[in-house]
C-alpha positions as a Markdown table, in Angstrom:
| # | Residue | x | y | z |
|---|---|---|---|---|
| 1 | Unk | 25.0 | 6.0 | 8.3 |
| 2 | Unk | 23.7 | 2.8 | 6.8 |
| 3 | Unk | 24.9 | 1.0 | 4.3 |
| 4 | Unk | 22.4 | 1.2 | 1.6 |
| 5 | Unk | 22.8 | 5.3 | 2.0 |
| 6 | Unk | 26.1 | 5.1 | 0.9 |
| 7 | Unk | 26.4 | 2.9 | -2.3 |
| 8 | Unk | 24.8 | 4.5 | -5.7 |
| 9 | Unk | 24.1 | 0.7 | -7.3 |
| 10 | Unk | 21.5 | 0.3 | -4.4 |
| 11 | Unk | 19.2 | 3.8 | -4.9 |
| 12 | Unk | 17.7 | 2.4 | -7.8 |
| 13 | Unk | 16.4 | -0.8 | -6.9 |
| 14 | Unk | 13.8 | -2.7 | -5.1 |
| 15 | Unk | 13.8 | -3.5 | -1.1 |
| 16 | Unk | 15.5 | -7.0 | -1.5 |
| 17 | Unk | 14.3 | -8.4 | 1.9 |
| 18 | Unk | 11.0 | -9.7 | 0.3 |
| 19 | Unk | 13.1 | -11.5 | -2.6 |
| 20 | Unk | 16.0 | -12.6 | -0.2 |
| 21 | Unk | 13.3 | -14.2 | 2.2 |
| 22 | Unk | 11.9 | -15.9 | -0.6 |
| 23 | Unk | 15.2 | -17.2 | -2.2 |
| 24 | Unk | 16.0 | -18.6 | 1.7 |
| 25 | Unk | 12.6 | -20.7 | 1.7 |
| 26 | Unk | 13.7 | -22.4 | -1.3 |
| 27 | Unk | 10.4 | -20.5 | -2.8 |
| 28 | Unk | 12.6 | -19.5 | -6.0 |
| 29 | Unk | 15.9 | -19.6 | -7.2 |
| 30 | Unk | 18.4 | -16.9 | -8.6 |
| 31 | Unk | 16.9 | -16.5 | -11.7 |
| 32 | Unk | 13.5 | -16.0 | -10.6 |
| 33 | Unk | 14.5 | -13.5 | -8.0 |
| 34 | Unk | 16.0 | -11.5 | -11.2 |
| 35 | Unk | 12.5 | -11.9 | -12.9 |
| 36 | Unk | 10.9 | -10.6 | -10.1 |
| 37 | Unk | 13.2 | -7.5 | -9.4 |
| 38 | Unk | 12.8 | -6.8 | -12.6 |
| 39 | Unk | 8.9 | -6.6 | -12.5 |
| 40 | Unk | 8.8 | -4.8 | -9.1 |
| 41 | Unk | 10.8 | -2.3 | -11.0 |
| 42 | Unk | 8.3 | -2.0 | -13.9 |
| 43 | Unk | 6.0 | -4.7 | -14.7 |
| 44 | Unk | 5.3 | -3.2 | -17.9 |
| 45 | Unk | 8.6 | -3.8 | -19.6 |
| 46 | Unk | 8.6 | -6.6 | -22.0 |
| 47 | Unk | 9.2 | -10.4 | -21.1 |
| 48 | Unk | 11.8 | -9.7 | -24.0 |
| 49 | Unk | 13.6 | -7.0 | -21.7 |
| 50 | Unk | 13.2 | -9.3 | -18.6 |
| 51 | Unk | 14.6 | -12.4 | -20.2 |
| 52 | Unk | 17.6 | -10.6 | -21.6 |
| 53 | Unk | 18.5 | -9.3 | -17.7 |
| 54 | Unk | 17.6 | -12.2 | -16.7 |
| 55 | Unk | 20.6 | -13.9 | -19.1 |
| 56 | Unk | 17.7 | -16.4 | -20.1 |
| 57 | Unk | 15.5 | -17.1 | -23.5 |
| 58 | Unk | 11.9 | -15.3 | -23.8 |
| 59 | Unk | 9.8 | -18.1 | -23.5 |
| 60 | Unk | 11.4 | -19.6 | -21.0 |
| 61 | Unk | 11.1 | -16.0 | -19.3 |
| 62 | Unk | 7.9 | -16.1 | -20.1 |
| 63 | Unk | 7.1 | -19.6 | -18.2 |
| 64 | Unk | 9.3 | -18.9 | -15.2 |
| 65 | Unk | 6.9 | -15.8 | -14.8 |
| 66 | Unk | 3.4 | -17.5 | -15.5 |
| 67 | Unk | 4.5 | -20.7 | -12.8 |
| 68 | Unk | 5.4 | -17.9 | -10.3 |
| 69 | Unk | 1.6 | -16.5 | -10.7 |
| 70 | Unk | 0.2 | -20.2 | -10.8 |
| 71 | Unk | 2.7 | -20.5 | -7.5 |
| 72 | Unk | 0.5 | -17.5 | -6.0 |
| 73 | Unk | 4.0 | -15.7 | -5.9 |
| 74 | Unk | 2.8 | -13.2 | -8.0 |
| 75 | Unk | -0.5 | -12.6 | -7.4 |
| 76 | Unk | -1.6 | -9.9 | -10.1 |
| 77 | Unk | -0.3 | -7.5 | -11.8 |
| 78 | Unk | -2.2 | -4.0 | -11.4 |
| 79 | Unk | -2.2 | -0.4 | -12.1 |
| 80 | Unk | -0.9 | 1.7 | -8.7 |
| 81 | Unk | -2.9 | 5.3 | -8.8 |
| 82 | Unk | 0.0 | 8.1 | -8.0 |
| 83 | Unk | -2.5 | 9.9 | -5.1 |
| 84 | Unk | -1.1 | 13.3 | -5.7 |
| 85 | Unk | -1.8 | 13.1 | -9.1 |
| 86 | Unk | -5.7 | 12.4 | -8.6 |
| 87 | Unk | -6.1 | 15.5 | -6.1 |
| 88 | Unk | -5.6 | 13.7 | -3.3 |
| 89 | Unk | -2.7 | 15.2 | -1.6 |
| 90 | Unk | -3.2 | 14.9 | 1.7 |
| 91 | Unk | -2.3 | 11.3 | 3.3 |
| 92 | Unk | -3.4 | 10.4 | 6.7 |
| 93 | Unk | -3.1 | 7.3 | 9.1 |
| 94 | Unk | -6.5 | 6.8 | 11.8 |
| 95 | Unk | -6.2 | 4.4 | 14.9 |
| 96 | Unk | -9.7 | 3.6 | 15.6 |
| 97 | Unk | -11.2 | 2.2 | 18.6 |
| 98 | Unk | -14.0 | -0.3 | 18.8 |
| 99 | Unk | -16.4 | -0.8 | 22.0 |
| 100 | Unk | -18.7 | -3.8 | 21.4 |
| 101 | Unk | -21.2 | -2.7 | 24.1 |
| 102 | Unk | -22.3 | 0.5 | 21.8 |
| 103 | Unk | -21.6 | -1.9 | 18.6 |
| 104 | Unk | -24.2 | -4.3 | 19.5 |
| 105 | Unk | -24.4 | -7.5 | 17.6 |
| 106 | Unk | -25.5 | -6.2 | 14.8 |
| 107 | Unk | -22.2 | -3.9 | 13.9 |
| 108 | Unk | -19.6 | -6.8 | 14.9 |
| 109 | Unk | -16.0 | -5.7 | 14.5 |
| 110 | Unk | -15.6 | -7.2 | 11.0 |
| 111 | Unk | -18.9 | -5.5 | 9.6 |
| 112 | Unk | -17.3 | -2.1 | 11.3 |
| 113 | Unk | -14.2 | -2.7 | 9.1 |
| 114 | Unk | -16.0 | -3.0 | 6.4 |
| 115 | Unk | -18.9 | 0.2 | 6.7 |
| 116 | Unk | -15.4 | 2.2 | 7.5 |
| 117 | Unk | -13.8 | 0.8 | 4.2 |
| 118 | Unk | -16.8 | 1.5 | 2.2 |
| 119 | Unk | -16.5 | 5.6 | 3.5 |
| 120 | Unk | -15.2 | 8.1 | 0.1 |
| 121 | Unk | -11.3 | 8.7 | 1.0 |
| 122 | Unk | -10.7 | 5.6 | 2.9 |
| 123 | Unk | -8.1 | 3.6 | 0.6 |
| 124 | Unk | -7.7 | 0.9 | 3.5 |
| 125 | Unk | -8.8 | -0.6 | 6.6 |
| 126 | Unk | -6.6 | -2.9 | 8.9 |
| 127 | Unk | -8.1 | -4.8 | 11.7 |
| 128 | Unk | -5.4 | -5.0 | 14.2 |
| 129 | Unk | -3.8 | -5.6 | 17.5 |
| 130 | Unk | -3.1 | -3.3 | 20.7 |
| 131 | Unk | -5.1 | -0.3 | 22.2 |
| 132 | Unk | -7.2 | 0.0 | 19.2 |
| 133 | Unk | -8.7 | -2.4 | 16.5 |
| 134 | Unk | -8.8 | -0.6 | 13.4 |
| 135 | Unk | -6.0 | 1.3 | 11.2 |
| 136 | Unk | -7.4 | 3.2 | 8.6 |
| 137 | Unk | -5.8 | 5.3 | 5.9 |
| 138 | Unk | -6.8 | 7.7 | 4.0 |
| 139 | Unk | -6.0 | 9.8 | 0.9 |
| 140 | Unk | -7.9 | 13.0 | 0.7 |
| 141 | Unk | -7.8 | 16.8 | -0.8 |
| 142 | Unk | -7.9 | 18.8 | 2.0 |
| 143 | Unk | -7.2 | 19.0 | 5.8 |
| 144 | Unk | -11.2 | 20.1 | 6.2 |
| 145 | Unk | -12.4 | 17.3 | 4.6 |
| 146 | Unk | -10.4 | 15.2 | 6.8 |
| 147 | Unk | -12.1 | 16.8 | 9.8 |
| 148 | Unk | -15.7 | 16.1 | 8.4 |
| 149 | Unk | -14.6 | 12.8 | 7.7 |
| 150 | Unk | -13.8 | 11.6 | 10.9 |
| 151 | Unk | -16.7 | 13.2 | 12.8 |
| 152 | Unk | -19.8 | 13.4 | 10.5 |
| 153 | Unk | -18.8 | 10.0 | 8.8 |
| 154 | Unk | -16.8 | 7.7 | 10.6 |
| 155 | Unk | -17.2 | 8.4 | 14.2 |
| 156 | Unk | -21.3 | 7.9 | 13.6 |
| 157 | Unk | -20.7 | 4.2 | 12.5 |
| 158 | Unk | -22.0 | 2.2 | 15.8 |
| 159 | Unk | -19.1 | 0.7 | 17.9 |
| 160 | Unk | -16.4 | 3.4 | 17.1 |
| 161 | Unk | -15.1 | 4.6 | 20.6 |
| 162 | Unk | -12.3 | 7.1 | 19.6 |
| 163 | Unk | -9.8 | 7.9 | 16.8 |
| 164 | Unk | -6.3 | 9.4 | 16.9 |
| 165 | Unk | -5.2 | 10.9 | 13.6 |
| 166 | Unk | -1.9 | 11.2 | 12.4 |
| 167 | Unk | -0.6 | 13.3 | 9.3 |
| 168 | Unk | 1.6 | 11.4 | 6.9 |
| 169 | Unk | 4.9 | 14.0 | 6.0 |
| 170 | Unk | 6.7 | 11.4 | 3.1 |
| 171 | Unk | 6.3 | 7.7 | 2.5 |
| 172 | Unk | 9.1 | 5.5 | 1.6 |
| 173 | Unk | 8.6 | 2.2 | -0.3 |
| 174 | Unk | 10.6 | -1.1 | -0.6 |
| 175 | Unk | 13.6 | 1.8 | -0.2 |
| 176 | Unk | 12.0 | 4.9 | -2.3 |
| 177 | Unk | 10.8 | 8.0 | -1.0 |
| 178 | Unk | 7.1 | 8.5 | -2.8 |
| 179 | Unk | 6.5 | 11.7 | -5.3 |
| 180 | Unk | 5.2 | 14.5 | -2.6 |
| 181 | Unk | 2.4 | 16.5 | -3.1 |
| 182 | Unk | 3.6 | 20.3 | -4.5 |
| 183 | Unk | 0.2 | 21.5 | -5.2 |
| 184 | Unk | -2.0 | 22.4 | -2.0 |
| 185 | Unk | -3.1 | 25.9 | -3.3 |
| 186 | Unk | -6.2 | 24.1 | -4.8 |
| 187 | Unk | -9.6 | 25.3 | -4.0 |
| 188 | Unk | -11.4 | 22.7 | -1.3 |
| 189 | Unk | -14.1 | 20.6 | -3.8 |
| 190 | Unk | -18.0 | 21.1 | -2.5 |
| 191 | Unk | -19.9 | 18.1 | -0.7 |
């Protein structure tokens, strides 16, 4: 079993790879990896509640934080939708193939990307290396909708070649298992 299973002072915080990587670049120092822990955690809390685990005053709390955003360190701070809780249950991975003989020059593998991006469901598109050139994911209501998705909407963009789908069971992040979806009973919304 790994180490981070076993001790209880680890299941509560951030993935620390990002933060030790930075601190071994010399990008920031000890205090600002506390700042930014402390904001990965929950960047709503107050610079008043970072400062004081951070065993420094407010404002300068409050100026370590603003040069890490002029740094690019930080490079927003935003809202992150919980899926599940916006009917969207279902979460899905799609390698997509592109053939730039049916593509013509018209649909070049970056415009692709982005017609695929622009489809309702699709929360990202990756161009990307290997036997296919896209990886798309997708957060959607309901098995059926992922079906019509692929064939009807994404499969008619020019230059797609094939798709493999896979099903996402649970996601972890920076060491957290993501809420899962409970609800699946609900009805399947009309086009």
């Amino acid at each position: 079993m790994s180490e981070w299973n076993t001790h209880e002072s680890l299941v509560h915080q951030p993935s620390n790879w990002l933060i030790d990587h930075l601190l071994e670049l010399n990008l920031i120092d000890k205090t600002d990896a506390v700042i930014l822990r402390e904001l990965l955690i929950d960047s709503r809390q107050s610079t008043q509640a970072i400062a004081n685990k951070a065993r420094i005053a407010r404002a300068t709390a409050h100026e370590r934080i603003k040069k890490l955003k002029e740094k690019g360190i930080i490079d927003r701070f935003t809202a992150k939708l919980n899926y599940n809780k916006c009917g969207l249950p279902l979460r899905a991975f799609i390698l997509v193939g592109y053939d730039a003989k049916t593509a013509g020059t018209e649909y070049r593998q970056a415009t692709v990307a982005k017609l695929i991006s622009r489809i309702r469901y699709v929360t990202r598109v990756n161009i990307i290396t290997g036997s296919h050139d896209f990886l798309v994911e997708i957060a959607i209501p309901h098995m059926n909708m992922l079906s019509d998705l692929i064939i009807e909407e994404m499969r008619n963009i020019p230059g797609i070649a094939n798709t493999i789908t896979m099903i996402s069971f649970d996601e972890y992040r920076d060491g957290f298992r993501q809420e899962r979806a409970t609800n699946f009973s609900k009805k399947v919304p009309n086009k």
